[in-house]
C-alpha positions in Angstrom: 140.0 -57.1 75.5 140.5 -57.8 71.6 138.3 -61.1 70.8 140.7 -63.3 69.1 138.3 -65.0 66.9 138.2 -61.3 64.8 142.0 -60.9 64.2 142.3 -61.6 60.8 145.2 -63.5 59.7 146.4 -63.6 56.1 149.4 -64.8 54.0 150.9 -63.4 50.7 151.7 -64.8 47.6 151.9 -64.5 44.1 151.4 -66.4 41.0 151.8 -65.7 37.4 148.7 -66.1 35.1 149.3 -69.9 33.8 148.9 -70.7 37.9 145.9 -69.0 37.9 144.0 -70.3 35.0 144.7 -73.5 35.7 143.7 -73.4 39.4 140.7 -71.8 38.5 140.2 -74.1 36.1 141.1 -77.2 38.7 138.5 -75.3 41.1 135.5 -75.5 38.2 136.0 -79.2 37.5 135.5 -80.3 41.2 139.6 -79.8 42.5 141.5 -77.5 44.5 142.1 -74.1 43.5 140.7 -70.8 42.8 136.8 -70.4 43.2 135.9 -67.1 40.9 132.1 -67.2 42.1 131.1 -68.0 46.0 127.6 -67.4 46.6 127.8 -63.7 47.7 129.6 -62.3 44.7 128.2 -59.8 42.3 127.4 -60.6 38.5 130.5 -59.8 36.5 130.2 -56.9 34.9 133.6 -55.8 33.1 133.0 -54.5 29.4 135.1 -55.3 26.6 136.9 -52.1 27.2 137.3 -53.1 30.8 138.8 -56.1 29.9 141.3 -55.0 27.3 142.3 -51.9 29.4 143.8 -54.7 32.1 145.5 -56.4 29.7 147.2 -54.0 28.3 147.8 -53.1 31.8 149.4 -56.5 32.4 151.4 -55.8 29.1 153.2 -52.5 30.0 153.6 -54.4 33.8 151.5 -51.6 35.4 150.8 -53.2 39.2 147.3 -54.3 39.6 145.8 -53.9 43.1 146.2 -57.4 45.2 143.7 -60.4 45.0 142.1 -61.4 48.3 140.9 -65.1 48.8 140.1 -67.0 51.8 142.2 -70.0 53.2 140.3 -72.4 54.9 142.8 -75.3 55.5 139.7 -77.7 56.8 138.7 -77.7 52.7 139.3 -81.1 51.1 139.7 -80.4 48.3 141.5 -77.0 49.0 139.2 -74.2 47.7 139.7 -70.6 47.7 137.3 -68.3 47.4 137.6 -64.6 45.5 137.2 -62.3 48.0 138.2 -59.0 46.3 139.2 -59.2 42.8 136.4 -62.0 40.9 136.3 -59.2 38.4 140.1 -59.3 37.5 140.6 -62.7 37.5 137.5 -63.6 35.3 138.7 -61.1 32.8 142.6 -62.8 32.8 140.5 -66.3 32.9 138.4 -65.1 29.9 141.3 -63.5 27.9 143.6 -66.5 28.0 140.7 -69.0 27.1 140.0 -66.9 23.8 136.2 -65.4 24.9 136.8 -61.7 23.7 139.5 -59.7 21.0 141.2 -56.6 23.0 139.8 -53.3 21.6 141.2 -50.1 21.5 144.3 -50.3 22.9 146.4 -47.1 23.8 149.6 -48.0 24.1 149.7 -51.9 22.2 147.7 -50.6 18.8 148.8 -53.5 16.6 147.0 -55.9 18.8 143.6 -54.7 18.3 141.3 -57.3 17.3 143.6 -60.0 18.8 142.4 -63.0 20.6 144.9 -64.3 23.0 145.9 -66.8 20.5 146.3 -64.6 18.1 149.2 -63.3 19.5 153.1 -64.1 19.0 154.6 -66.4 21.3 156.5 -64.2 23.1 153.6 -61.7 24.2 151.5 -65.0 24.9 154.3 -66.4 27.2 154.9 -63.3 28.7 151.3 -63.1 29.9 151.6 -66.2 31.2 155.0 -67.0 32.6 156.0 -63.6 33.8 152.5 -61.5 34.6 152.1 -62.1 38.2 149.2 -61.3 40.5 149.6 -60.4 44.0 147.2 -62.3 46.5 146.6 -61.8 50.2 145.3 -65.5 51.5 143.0 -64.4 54.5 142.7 -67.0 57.2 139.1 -68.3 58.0 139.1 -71.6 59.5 138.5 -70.4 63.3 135.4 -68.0 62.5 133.9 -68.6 58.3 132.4 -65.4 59.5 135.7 -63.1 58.8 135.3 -63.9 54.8 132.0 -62.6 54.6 132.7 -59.7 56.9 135.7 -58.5 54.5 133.6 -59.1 51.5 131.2 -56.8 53.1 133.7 -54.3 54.4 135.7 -53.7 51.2 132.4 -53.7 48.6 130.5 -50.7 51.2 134.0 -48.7 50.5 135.9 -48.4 47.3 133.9 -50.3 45.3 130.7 -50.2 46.7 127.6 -52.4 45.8 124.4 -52.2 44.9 121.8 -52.5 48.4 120.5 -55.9 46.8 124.0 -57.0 45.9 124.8 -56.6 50.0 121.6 -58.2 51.2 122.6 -60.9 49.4 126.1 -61.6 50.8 124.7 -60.5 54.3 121.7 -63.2 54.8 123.4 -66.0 52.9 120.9 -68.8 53.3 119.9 -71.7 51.3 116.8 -70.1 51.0 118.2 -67.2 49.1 120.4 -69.3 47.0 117.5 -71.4 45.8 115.4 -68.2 45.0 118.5 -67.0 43.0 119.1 -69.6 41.2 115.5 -69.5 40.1 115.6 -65.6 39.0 118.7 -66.7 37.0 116.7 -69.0 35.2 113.5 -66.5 34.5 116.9 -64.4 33.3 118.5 -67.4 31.0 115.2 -69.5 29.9 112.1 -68.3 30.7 111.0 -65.1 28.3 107.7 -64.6 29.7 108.8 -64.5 33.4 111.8 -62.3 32.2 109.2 -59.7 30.3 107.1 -60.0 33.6 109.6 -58.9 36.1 111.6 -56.5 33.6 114.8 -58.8 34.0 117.2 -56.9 31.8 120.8 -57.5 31.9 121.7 -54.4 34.0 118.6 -55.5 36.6 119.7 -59.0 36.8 123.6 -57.8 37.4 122.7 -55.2 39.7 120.3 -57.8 41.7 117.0 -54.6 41.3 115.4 -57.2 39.9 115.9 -59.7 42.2 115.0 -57.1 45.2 111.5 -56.6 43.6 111.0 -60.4 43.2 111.4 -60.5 47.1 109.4 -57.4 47.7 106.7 -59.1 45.8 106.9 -62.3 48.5 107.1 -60.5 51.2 103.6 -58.7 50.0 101.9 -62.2 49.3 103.0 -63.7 52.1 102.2 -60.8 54.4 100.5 -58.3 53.2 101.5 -54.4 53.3 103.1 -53.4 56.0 102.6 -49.8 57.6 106.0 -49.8 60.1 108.0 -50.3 57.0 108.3 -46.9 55.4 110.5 -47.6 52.0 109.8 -51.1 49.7 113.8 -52.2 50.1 113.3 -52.3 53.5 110.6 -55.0 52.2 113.1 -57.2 51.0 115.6 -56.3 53.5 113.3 -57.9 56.2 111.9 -60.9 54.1 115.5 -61.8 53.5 116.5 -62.1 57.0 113.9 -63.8 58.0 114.1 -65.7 55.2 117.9 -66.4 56.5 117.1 -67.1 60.3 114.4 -70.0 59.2 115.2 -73.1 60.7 113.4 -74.9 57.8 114.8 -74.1 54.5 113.1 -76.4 52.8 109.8 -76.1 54.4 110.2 -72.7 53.3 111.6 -73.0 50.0 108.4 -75.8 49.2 106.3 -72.7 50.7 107.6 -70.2 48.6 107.5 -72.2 45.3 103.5 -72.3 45.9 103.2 -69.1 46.3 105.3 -68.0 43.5 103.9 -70.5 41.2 100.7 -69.5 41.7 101.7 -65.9 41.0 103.4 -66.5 38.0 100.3 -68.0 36.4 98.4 -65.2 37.6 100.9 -62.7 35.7 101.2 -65.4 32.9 97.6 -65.0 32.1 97.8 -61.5 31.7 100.4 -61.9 29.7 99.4 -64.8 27.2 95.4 -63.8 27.3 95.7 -59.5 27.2 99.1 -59.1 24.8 100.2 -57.3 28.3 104.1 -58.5 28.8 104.6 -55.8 31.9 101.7 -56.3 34.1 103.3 -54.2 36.9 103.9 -51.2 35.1 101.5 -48.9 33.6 100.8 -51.2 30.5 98.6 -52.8 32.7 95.8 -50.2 32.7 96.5 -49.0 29.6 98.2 -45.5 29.9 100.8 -45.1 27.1 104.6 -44.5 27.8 107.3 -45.6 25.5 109.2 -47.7 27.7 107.1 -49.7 29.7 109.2 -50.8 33.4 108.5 -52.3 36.4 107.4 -49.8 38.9 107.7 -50.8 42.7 104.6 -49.0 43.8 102.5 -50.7 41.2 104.2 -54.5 41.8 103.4 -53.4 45.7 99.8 -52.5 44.9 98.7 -55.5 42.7 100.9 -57.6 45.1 98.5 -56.4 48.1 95.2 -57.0 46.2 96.3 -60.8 45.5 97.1 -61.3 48.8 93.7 -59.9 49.8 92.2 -62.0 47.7 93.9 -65.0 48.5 93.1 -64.7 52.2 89.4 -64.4 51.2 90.0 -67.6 49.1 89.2 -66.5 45.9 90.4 -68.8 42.6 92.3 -66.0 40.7 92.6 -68.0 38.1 88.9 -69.0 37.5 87.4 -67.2 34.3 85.1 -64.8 36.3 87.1 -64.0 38.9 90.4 -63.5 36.5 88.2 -60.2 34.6 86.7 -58.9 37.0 90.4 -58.8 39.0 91.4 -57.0 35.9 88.6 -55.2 35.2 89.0 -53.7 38.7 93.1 -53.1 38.5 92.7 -51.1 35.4 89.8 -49.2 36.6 91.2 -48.3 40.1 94.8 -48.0 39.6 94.1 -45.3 36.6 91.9 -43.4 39.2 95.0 -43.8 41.6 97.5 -41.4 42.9 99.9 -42.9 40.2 97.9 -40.8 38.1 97.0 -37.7 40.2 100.5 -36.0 40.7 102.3 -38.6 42.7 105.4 -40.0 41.0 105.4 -42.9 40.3 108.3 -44.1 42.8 105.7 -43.2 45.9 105.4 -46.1 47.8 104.6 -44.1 51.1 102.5 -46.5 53.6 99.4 -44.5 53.8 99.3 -43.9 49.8 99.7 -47.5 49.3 97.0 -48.4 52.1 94.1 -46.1 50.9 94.3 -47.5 47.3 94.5 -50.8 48.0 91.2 -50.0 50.5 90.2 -48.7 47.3 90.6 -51.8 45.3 89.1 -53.9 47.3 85.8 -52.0 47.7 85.5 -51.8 44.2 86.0 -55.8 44.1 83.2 -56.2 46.6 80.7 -53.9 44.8 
């Protein structure tokens, strides 16, 4: 028997693009309309070239794939959320609002270097009054669950995300949107924090950076783990746990202690030793020109302060913050990440035997 409840139901429609900015428009200011950015959507991450090649697209009236929203009729006000298709809609939204020049246009040379109003009249109002967009309007207001489902469906096919990207549309939580919210802001505002967890534009779009970030809590909060055999699988399981809690916010006030005391941990590393990566191999000093964030190195140190903190140890206190360094230098340069290993080896027994490693040297 086919359970009702998953039988997607959908209606068409179309709308040219002065509908569409202004719903979207209605949607950011609090009203019903178009909602570019529900909280499982992926970074935009159309380039200039990107941008321009749709509308020039929408200029020779080439057919752009259809738009998928939900349609949740219980919504006051009325919101619909991008499903498929945030990507083409922020670029129209962008264009028509005057936020980039078209470039290198094929077929429409003379309007290089054009702003939307830059344009005549008549291309303008043909953008606006006779570009349409297709849209399929998915049903959701007997299972909320379908709209995530689709979102998932379509982004592991033809335009597939990154594993972070996924986890983060699977085990939507309030949990996961606070700690998002606050790697946007390491991102946006914080330049320390973003040297420390190697936030660069591509890690923060792809969400890498956001999976080590939650490989790192996992590790504090638990330890190393030997049953888990790859560090996404870290995250992967802190996440949906993470989701399942029944105490966000007891969660959320736990996490920020951890984390904060973390950061200053990193911080003084980074304001008292010049060292703005501590989890790469700038921390113990080995040369390489461009100093990342490796996993098995955040997993390592990770380990140790959790250690540590279960023994109760101020890591922060004068003595103890040297001789912590003193001992990651010494015993991560005499680790496998210098014997042969690559430096992506994060197998369980590797990891295990030089944190063992560490530790003795802490205690002797």
């Amino acid at each position: 028997m086919i359970d009702k409840n998953w039988s997607v139901q959908s209606t068409s429609d179309s709308k040219n693009l002065k509908t569409i900015v202004d719903e979207i428009d209605s949607a950011l200011t609090g009203g019903a309309g178009i909602k570019l950015d529900p909280e499982y959507q992926r970074e935009y991450k159309f380039t200039n070239d990107d941008e321009s090649l749709l509308i020039e697209s929408l200029l020779m009236d080439i057919p752009i794939p259809v738009i998928y929203l939900s349609s949740d009729i219980r919504k006051q006000p009325y919101v619909a959320n991008v499903i498929d298709g945030q990507h083409r809609l922020r670029a129209i939204y962008r264009f028509i609002n005057n936020q980039f020049t078209l470039k290198d246009l094929k077929f429409y040379p003379s309007l290089n270097n054009s702003t939307f109003e830059d344009l005549d009249t008549d291309v303008q109002n043909k953008l606006l009054y006779q570009s349409r967009l297709h849209f399929e309007n998915i049903h959701v207001q007997n299972n909320p669950e379908i709209e995530i489902e689709i979102f998932k469906r379509y982004n592991k096919g033809t335009h597939p995300l990154s594993k972070q990207e996924l986890r983060n549309a699977i085990y939507l939580s309030e949990f996961n949107l606070w700690l998002n919210d606050t790697i946007k802001y390491y991102f946006m505002e914080d330049t320390v924090k973003r040297d420390i967890y190697n936030i660069s534009k591509k890690r923060y779009s792809d969400k890498s950076a956001h999976e080590s970030i939650y490989i790192m809590l996992y590790i504090l909060n638990n330890g190393l783990n030997a049953s888990l055999s790859t560090s996404p699988e870290y995250a992967d399981d802190f996440m949906s746990n993470a989701a399942k809690s029944v105490n966000q916010e007891e969660l959320i006030t736990s996490t920020k202690e951890i984390l904060s005391n973390m950061n200053m941990f990193l911080e003084e590393i980074y304001l008292k030793l010049g060292i703005k990566h501590p989890f790469s191999k700038e921390l113990y000093g080995v040369d390489s020109r461009n100093f990342k964030l490796q996993t098995p190195i955040l997993m390592i140190v990770s380990a140790f302060i959790h250690y540590l903190n279960e023994q109760r140890v101020d890591i922060l206190e004068e003595q103890n913050f040297s001789r912590i360094i003193s001992v990651l230098q010494q015993g991560l340069a005499d680790s496998y990440l210098e014997k042969g290993f690559k430096g992506s080896n994060t197998r369980p027994s590797i990891l295990k035997h030089t944190l063992e490693d560490l530790i003795s040297r802490f205690n002797h």
